[in-house]
Biopython code that builds the backbone (N, CA, C, O; Angstrom):
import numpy as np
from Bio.PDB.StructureBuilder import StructureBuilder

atoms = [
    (1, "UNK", "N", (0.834, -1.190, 0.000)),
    (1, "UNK", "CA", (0.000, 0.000, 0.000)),
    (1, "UNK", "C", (0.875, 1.249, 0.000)),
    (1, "UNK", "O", (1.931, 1.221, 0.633)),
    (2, "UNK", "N", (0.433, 2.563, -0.802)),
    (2, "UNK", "CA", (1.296, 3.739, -0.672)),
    (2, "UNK", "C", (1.068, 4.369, 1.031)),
    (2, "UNK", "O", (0.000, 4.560, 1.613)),
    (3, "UNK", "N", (2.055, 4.524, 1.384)),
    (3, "UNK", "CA", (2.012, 5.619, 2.347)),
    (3, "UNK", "C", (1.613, 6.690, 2.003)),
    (3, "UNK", "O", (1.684, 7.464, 2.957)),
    (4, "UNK", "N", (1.087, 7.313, 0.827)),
    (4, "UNK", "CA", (0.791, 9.009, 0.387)),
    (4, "UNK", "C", (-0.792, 8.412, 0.518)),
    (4, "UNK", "O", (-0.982, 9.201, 1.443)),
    (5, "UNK", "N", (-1.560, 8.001, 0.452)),
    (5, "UNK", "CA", (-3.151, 7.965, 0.282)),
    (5, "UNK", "C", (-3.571, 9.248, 0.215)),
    (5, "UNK", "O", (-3.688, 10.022, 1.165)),
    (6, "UNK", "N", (-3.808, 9.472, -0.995)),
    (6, "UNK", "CA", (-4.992, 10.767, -0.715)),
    (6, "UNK", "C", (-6.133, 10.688, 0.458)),
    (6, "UNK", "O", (-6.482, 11.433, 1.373)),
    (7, "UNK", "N", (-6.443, 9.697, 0.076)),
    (7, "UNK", "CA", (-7.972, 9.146, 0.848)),
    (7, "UNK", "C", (-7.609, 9.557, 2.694)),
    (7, "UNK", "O", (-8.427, 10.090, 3.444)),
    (8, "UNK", "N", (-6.261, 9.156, 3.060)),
    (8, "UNK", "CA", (-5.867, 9.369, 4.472)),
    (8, "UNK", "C", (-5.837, 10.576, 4.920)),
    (8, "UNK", "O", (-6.128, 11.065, 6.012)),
    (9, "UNK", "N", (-5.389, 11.069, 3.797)),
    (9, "UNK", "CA", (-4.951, 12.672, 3.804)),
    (9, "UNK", "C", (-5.925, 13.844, 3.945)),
    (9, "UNK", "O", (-5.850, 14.962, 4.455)),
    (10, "UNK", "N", (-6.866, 13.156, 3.296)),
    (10, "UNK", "CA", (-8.212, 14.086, 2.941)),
    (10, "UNK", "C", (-9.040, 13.507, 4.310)),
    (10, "UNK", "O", (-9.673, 14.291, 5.018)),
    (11, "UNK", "N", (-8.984, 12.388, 4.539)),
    (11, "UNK", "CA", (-9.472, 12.387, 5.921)),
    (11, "UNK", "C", (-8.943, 13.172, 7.102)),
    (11, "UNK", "O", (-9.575, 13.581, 8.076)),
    (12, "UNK", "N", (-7.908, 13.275, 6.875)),
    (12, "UNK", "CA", (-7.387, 13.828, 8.184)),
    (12, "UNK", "C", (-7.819, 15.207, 8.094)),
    (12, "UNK", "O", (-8.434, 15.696, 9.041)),
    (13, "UNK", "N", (-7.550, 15.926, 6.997)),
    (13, "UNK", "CA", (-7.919, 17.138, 7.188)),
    (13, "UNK", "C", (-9.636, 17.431, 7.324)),
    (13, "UNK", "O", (-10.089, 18.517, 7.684)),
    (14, "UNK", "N", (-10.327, 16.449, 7.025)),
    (14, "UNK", "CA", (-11.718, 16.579, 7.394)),
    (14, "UNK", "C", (-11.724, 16.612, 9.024)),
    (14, "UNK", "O", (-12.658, 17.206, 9.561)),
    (15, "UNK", "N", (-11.243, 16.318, 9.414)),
    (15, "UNK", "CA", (-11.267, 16.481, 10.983)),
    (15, "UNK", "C", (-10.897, 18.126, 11.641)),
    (15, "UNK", "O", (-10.649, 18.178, 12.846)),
    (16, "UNK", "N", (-10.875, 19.237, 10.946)),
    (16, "UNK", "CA", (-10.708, 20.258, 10.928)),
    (16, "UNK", "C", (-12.127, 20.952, 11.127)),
    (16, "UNK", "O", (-12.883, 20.596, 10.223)),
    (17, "UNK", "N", (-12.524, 21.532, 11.719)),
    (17, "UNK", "CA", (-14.112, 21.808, 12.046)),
    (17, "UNK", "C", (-14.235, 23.149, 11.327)),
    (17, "UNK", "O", (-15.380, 23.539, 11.552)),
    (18, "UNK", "N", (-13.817, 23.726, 10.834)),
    (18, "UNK", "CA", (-14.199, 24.444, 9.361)),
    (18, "UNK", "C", (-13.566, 23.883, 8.045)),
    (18, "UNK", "O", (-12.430, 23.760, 7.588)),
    (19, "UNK", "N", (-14.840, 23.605, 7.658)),
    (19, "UNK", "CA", (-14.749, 22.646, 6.223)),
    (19, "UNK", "C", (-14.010, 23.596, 5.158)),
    (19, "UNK", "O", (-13.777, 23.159, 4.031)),
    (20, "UNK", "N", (-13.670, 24.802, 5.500)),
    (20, "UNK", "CA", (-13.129, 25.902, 4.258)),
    (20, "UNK", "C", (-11.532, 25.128, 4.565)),
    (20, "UNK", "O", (-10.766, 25.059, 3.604)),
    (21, "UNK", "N", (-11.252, 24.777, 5.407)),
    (21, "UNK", "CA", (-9.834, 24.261, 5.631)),
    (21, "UNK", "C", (-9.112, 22.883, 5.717)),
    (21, "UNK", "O", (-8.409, 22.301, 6.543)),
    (22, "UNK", "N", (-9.765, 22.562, 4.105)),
    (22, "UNK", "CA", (-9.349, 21.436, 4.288)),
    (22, "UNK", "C", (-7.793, 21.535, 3.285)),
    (22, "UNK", "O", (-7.456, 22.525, 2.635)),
    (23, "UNK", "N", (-7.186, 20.508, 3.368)),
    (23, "UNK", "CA", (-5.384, 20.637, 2.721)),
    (23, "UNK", "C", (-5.805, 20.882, 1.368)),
    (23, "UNK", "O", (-6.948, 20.622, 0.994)),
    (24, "UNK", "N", (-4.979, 21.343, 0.669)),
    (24, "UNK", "CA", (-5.021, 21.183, -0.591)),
    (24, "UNK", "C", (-4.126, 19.597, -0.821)),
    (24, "UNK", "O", (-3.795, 18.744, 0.002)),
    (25, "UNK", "N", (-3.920, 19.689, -2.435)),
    (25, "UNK", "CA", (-3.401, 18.529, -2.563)),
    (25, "UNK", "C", (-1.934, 18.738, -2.512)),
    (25, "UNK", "O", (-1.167, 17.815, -2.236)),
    (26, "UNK", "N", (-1.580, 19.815, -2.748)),
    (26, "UNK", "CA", (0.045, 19.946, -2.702)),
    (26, "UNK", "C", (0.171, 19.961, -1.022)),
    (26, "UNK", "O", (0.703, 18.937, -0.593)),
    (27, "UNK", "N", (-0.113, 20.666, -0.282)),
    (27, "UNK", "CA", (-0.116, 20.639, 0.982)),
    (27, "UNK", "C", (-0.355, 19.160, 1.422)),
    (27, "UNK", "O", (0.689, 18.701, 1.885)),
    (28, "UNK", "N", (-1.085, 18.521, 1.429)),
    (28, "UNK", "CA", (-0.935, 16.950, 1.381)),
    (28, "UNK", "C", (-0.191, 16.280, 1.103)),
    (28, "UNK", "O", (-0.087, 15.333, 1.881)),
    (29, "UNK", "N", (0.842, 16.281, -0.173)),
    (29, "UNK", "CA", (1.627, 15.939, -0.200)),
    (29, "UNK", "C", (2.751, 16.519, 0.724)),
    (29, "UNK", "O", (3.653, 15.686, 0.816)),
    (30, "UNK", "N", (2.981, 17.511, 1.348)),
    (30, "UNK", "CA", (3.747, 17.788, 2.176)),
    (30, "UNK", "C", (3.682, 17.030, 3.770)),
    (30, "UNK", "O", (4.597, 16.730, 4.537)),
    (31, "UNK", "N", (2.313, 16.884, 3.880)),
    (31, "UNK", "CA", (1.709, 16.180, 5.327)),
    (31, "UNK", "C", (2.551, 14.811, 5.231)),
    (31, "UNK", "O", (3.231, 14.277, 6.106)),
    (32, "UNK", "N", (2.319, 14.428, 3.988)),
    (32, "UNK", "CA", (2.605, 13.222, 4.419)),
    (32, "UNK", "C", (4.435, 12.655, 4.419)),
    (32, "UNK", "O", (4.844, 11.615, 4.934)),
    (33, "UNK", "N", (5.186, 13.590, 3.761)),
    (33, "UNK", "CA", (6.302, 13.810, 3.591)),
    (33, "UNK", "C", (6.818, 14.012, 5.164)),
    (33, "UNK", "O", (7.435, 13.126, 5.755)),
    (34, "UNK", "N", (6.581, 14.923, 5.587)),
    (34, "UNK", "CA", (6.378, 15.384, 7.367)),
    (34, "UNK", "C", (5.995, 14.116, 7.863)),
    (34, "UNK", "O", (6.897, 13.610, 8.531)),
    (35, "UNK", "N", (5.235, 13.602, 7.794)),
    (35, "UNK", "CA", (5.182, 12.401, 8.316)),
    (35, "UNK", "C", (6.011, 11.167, 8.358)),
    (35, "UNK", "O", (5.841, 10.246, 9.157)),
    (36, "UNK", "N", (6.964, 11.226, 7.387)),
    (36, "UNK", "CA", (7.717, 10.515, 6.747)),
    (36, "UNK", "C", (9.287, 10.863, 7.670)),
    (36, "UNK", "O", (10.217, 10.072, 7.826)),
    (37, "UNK", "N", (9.197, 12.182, 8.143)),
    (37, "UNK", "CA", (10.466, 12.601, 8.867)),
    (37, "UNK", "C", (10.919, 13.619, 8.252)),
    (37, "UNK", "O", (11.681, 14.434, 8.772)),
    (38, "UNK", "N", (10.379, 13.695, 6.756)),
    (38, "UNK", "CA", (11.568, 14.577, 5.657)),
    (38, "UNK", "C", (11.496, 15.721, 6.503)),
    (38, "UNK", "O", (10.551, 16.053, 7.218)),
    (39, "UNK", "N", (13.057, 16.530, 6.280)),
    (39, "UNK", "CA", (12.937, 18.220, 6.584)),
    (39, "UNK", "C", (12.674, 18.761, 5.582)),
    (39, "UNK", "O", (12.407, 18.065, 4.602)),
    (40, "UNK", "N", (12.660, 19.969, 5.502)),
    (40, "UNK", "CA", (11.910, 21.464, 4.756)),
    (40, "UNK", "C", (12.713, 20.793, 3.462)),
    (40, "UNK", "O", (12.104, 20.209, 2.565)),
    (41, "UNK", "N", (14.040, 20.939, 3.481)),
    (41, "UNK", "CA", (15.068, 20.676, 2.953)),
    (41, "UNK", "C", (14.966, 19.797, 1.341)),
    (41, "UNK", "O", (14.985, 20.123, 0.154)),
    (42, "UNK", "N", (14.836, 18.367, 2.237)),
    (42, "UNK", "CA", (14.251, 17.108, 1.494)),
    (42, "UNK", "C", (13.038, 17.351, 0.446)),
    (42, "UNK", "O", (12.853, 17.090, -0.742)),
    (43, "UNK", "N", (12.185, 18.084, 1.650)),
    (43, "UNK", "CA", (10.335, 17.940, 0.758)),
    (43, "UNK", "C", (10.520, 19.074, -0.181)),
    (43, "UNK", "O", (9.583, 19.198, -0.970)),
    (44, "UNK", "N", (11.737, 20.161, -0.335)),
    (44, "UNK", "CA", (11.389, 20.678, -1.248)),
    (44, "UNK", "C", (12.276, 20.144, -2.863)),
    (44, "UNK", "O", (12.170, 20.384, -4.066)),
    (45, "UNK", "N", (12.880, 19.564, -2.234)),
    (45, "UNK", "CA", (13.915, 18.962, -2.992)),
    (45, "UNK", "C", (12.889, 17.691, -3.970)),
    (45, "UNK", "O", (12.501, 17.958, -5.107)),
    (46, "UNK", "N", (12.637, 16.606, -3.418)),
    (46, "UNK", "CA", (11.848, 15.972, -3.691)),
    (46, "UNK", "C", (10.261, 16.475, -4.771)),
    (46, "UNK", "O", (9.654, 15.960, -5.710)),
    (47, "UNK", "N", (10.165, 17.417, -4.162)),
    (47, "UNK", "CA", (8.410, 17.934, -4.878)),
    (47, "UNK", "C", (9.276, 19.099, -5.991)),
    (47, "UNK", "O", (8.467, 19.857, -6.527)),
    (48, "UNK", "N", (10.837, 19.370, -6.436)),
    (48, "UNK", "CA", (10.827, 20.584, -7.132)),
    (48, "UNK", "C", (10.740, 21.435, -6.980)),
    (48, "UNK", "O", (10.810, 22.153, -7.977)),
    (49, "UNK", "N", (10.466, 22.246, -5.344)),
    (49, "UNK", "CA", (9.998, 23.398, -5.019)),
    (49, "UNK", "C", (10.917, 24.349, -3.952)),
    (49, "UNK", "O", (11.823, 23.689, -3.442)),
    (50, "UNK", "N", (10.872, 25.623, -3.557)),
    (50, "UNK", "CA", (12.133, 26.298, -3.027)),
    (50, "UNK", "C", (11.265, 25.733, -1.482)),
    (50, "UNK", "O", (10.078, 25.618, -1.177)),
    (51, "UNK", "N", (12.648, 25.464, -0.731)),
    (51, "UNK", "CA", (12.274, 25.636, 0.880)),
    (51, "UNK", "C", (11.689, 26.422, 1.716)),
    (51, "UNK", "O", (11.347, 26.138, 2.864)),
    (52, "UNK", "N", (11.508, 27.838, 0.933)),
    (52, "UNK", "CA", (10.862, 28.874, 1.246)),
    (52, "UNK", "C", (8.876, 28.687, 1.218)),
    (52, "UNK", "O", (7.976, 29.003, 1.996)),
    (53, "UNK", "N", (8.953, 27.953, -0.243)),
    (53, "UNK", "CA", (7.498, 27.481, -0.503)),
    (53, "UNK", "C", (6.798, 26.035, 0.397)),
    (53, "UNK", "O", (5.606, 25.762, 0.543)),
    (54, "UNK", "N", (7.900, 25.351, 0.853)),
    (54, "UNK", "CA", (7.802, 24.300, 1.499)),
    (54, "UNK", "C", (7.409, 24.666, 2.911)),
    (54, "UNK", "O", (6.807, 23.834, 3.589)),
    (55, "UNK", "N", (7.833, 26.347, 3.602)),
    (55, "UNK", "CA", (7.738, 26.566, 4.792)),
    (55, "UNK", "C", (6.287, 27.075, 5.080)),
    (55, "UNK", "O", (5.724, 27.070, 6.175)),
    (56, "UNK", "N", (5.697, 27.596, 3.661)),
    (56, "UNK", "CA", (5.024, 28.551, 3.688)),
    (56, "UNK", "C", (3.616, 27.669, 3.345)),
    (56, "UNK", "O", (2.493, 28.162, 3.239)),
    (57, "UNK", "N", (3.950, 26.313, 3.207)),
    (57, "UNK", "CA", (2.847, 25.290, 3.088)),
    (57, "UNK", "C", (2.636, 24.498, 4.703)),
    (57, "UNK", "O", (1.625, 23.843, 4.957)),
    (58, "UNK", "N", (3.532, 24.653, 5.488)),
    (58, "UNK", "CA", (3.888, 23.884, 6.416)),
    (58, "UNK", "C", (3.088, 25.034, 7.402)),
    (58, "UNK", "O", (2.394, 24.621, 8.332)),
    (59, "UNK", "N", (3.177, 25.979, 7.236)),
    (59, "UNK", "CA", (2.516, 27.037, 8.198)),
    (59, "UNK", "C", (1.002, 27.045, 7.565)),
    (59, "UNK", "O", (0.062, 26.822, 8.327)),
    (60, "UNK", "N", (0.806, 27.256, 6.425)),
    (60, "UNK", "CA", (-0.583, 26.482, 6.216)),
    (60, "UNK", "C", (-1.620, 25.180, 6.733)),
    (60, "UNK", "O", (-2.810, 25.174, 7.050)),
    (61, "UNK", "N", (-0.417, 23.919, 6.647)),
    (61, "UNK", "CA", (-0.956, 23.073, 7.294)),
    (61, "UNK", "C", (-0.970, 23.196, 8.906)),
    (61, "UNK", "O", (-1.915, 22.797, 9.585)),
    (62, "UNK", "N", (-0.436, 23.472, 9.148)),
    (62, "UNK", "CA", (-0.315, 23.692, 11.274)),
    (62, "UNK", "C", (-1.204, 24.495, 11.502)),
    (62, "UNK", "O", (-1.568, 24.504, 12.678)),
    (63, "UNK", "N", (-2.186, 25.843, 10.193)),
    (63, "UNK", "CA", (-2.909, 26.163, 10.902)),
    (63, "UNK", "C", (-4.262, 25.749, 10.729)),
    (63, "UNK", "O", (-5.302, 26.114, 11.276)),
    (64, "UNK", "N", (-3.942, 24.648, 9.575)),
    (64, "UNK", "CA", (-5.648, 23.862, 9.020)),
    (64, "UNK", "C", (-6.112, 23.179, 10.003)),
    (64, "UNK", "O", (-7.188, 23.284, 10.590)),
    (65, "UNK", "N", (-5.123, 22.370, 10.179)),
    (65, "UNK", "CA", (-4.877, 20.940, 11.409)),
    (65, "UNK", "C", (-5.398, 21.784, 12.822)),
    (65, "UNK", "O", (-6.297, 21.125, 13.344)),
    (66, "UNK", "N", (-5.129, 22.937, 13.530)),
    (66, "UNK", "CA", (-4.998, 23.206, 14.751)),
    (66, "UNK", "C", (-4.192, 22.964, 15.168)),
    (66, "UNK", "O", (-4.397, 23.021, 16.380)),
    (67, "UNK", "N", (-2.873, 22.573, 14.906)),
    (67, "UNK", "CA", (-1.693, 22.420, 15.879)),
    (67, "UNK", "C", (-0.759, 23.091, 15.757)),
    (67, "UNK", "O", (-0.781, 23.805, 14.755)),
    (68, "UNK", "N", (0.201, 23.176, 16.465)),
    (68, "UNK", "CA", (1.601, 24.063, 17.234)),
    (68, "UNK", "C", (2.627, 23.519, 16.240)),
    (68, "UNK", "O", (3.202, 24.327, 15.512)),
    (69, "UNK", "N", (2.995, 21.776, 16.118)),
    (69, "UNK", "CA", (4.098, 22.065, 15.371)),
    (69, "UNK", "C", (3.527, 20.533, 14.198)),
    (69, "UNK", "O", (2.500, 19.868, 14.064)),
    (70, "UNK", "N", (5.170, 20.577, 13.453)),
    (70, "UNK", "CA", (5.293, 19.384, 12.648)),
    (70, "UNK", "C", (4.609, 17.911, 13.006)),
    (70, "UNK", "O", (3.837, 17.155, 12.416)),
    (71, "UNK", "N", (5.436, 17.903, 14.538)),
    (71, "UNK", "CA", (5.464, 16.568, 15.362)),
    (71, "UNK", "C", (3.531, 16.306, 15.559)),
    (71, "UNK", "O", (2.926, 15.242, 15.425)),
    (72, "UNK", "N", (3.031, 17.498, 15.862)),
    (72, "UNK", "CA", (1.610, 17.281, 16.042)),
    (72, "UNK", "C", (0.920, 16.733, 14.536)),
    (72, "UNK", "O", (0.306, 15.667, 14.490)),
    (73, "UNK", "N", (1.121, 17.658, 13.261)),
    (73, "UNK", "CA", (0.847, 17.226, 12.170)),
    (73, "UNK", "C", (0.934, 15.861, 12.083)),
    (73, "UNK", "O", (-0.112, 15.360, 11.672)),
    (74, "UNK", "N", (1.910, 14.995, 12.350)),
    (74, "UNK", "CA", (2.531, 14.282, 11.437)),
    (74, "UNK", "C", (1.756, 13.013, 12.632)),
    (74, "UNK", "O", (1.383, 12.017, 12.012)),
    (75, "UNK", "N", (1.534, 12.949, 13.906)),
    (75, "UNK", "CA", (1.060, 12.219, 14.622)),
    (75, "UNK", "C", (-0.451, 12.468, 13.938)),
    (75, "UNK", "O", (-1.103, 11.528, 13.484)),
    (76, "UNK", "N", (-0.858, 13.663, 13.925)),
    (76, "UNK", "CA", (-2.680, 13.870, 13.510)),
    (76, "UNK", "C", (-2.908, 12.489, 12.498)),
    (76, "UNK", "O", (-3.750, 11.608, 12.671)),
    (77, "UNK", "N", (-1.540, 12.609, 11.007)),
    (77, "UNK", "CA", (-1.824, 11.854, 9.979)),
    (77, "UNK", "C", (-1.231, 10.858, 10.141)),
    (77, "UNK", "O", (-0.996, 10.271, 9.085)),
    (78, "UNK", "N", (-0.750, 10.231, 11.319)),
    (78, "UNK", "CA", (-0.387, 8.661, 11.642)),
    (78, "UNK", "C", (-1.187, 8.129, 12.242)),
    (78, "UNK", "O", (-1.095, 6.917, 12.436)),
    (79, "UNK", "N", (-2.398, 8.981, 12.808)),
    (79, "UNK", "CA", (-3.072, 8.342, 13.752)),
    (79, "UNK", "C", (-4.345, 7.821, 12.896)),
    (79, "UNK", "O", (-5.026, 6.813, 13.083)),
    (80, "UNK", "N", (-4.475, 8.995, 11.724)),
    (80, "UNK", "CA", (-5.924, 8.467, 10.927)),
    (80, "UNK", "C", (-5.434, 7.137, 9.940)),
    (80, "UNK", "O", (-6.114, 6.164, 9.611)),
    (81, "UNK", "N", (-3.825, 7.497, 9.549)),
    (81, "UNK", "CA", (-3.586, 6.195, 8.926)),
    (81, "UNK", "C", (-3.720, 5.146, 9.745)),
    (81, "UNK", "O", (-4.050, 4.136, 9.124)),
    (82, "UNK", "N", (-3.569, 4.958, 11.130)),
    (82, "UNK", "CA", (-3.658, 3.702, 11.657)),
    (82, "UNK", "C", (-5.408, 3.390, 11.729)),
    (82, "UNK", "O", (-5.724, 2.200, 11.738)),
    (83, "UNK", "N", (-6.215, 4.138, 11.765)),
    (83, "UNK", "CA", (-7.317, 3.949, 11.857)),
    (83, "UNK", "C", (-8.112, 4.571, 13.472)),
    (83, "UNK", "O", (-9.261, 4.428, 13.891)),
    (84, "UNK", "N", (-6.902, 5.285, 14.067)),
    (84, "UNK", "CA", (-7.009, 5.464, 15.450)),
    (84, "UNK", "C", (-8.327, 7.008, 15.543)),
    (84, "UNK", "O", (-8.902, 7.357, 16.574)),
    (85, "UNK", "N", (-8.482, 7.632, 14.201)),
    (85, "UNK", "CA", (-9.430, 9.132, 14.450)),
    (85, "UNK", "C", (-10.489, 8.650, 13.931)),
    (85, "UNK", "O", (-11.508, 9.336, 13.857)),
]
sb = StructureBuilder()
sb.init_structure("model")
sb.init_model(0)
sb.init_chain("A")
sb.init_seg("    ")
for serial, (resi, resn, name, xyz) in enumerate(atoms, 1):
    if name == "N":
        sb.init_residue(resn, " ", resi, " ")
    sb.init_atom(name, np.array(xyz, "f"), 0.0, 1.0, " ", f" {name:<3s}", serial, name[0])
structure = sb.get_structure()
């Protein structure tokens, strides 16, 4: 099975209680990259994109999600992948 699931991804961010905030898909792909461990560094390297744009998606997602940092993100989308939300 891929570790990227849209389907996981898009769940997780449904758990966001304003529906205007759910991830996009590039931002998703970043969630799950973050999840993965990658730094800024890696995920921008990997997706083609400057680290600057990678930061500026990452502050997007922390404020879709409701959380403080990466580590919270990346548990939010390990927990719906396990089936735990």
């Amino acid at each position: 099975m891929n570790d990227s699931d849209p389907f996981l991804v898009h769940k997780a961010s449904l758990n966001v209680k304003d529906s205007q905030k759910v991830l996009t898909e590039r931002e998703s792909e970043i969630l799950v990259r973050i999840a993965k461990g990658l730094r800024n560094k890696e995920i921008a390297a990997s997706l083609g994109i400057s680290k600057r744009t990678v930061e500026y998606h990452v502050s997007n997602i922390l404020e879709k999600l409701g959380v403080k940092s990466r580590l919270e993100a990346a548990l939010n989308y390990q927990e719906i992948k396990s089936g735990l939300k």
